[in-house]
C-alpha positions in Angstrom: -30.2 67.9 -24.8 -26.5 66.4 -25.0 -25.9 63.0 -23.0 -22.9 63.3 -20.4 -20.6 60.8 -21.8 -20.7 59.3 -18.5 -24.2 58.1 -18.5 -22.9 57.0 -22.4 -20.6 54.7 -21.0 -22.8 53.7 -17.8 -25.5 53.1 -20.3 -23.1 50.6 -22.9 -21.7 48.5 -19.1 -25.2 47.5 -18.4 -26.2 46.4 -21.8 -22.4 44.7 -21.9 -23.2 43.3 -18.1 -26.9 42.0 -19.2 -26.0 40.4 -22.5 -23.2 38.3 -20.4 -25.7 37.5 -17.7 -27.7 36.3 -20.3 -25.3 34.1 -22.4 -24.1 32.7 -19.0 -28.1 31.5 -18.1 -28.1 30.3 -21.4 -25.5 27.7 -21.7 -25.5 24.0 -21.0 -24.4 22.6 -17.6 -21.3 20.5 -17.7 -20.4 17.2 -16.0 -17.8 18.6 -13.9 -19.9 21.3 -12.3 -22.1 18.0 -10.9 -19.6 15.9 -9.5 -20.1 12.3 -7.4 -17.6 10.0 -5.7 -17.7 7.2 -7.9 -18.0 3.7 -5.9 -16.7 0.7 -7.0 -19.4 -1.5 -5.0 -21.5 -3.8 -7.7 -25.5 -4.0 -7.6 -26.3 -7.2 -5.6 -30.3 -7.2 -6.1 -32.9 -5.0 -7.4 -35.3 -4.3 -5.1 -38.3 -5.3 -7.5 -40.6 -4.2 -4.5 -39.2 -0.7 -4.2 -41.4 1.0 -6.9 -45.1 -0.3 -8.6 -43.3 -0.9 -11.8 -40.0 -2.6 -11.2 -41.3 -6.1 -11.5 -42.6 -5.2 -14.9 -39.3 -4.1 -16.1 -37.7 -7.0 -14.7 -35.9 -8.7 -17.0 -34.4 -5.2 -17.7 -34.0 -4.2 -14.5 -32.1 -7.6 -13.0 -29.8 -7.6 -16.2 -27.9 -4.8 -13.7 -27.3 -7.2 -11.2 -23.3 -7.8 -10.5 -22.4 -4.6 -12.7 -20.7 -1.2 -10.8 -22.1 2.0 -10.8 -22.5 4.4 -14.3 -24.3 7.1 -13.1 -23.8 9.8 -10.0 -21.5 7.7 -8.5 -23.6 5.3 -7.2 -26.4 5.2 -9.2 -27.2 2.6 -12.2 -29.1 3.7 -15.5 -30.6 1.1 -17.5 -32.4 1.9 -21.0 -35.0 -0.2 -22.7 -37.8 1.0 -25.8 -40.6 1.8 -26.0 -41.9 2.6 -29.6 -40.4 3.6 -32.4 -38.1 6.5 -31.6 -38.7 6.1 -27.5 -36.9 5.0 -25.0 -37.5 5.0 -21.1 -35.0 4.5 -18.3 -34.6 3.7 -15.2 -32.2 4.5 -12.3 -31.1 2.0 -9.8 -29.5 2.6 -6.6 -25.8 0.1 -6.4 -26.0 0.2 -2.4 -29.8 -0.7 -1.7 -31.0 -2.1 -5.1 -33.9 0.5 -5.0 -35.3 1.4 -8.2 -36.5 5.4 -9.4 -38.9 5.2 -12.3 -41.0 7.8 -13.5 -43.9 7.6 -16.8 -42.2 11.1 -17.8 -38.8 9.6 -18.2 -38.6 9.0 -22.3 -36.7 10.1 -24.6 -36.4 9.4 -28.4 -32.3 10.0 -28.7 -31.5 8.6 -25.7 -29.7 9.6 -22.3 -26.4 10.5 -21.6 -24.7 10.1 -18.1 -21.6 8.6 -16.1 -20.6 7.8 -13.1 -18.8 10.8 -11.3 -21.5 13.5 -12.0 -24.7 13.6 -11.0 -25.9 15.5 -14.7 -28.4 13.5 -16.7 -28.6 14.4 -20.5 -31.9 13.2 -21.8 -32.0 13.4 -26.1 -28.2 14.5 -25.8 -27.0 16.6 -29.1 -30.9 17.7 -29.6 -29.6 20.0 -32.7 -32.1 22.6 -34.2 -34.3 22.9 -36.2 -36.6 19.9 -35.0 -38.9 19.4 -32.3 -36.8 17.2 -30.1 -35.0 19.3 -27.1 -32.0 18.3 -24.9 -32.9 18.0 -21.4 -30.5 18.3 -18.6 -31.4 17.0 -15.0 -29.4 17.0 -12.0 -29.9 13.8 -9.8 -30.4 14.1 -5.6 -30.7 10.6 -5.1 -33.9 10.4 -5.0 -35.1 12.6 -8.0 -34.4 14.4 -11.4 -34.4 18.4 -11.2 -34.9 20.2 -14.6 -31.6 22.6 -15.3 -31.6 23.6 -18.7 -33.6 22.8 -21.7 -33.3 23.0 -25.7 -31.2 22.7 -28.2 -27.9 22.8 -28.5 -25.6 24.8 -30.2 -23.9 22.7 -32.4 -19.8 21.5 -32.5 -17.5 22.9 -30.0 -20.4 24.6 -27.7 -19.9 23.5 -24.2 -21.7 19.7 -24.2 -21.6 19.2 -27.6 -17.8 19.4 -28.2 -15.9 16.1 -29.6 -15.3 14.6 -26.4 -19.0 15.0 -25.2 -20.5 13.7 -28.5 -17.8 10.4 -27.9 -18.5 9.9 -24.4 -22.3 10.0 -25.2 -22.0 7.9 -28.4 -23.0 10.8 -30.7 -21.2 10.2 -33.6 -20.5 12.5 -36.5 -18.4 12.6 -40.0 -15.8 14.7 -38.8 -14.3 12.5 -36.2 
């Protein structure tokens, strides 16, 4: 039995329409599709009270105090390690010194942020083959929502391009 070239043709637009729907779920959120009005107030005081860990962190934590916002326009992230190839963060609210913390918030290549998006890169430039994965979060204010995870696609690939891997201090031999 012949095929109508119709059906043919019908038959190659969804395959064509899928793959694209595909490829488009597949690729890495950008900064600009997370944006925040960046303010220019400066941390006061951390509200060391404001979550069970703070005060163990202090030192950290306090070293914000008098600095502007970095992160989702108002929004502070400070880094610290914790091991060999691990570091936590925490997030700090500018206007009310409260601090976000969670014991799932590590990474071993760091995070990669600024101050008008709301888009958190945890192990930024995650290339394969390894086990490490690049984690992108979107920030509410008062959590981190999972968006996309794995690893990235190498030079020129949405995130990882030249300016990304500069503004996230992943460096490379080809400038």
């Amino acid at each position: 039995m012949k095929v109508p070239a119709y059906l043919r043709l019908l038959t190659g637009l969804i395959i064509i329409a899928a793959t694209a729907v595909q490829a488009a779920s597949t690729s890495t959120p950008e900064f600009a599709d997370y944006p925040a009005v960046v303010s220019v107030e400066k941390l006061q005081r951390v509200d060391l009270d404001s979550h069970p860990l703070a005060k163990t962190f202090r030192t950290r934590l306090q070293a914000l105090e008098g600095r502007v916002a970095n992160f989702a326009g108002h929004y502070l992230v400070q880094t610290w390690g914790c091991g060999s190839s691990c570091q936590q963060f925490a997030i700090v609210d500018v206007r009310t010194g409260q601090v976000f913390m969670d014991e799932d918030w590590s990474t071993s290549l760091g995070v990669c942020h600024n101050a008008s998006s709301t888009l958190l890169i945890a192990n930024p430039g995650a290339l394969a083959p390894g086990r490490i994965e690049s984690v992108y979060y979107h920030w509410d204010g008062s959590q981190l929502s999972l968006l996309w995870q794995g690893q990235g696609q190498g030079q020129g690939q949405g995130q990882f391009g030249r300016e990304y891997r500069i503004n996230c201090g992943i460096m490379d031999i080809e400038g």
